[in-house]
C-alpha positions in Angstrom: 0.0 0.0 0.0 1.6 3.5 -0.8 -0.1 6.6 0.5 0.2 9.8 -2.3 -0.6 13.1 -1.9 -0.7 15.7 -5.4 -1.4 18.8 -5.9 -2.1 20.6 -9.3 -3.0 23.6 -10.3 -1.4 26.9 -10.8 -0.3 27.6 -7.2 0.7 23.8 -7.1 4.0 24.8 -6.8 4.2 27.5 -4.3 2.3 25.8 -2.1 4.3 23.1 -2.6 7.3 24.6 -1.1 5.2 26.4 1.6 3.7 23.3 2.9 5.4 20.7 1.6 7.6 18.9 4.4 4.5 19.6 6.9 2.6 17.4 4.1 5.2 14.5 4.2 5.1 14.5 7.4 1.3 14.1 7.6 0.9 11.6 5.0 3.6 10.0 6.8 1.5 10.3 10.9 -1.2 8.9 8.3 0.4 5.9 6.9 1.9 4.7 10.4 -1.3 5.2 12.1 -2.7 2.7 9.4 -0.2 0.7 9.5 -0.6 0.1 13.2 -4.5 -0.5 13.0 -3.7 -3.5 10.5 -1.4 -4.8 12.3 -3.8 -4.7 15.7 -7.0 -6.0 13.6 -4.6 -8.9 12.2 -3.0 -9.6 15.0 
């Protein structure tokens, strides 16, 4: 499972370097929070 995040438009990239490493890291919170519920519900 991969978690993505994309933005488009024409501020894409501005907000992109505004907010992206605060984005990584959510998508990142996100992806090991689901990982963990898996693991519990298989487990």
């Amino acid at each position: 499972m991969s978690l993505t995040l994309e933005m488009a438009g024409l501020l894409a990239p501005v907000l992109s370097l505004l907010t992206g490493a605060r984005s990584r890291r959510y998508v990142e919170m996100e992806g090991a929070g689901l990982k963990r519920h898996c693991e519990r519900q298989s487990g």
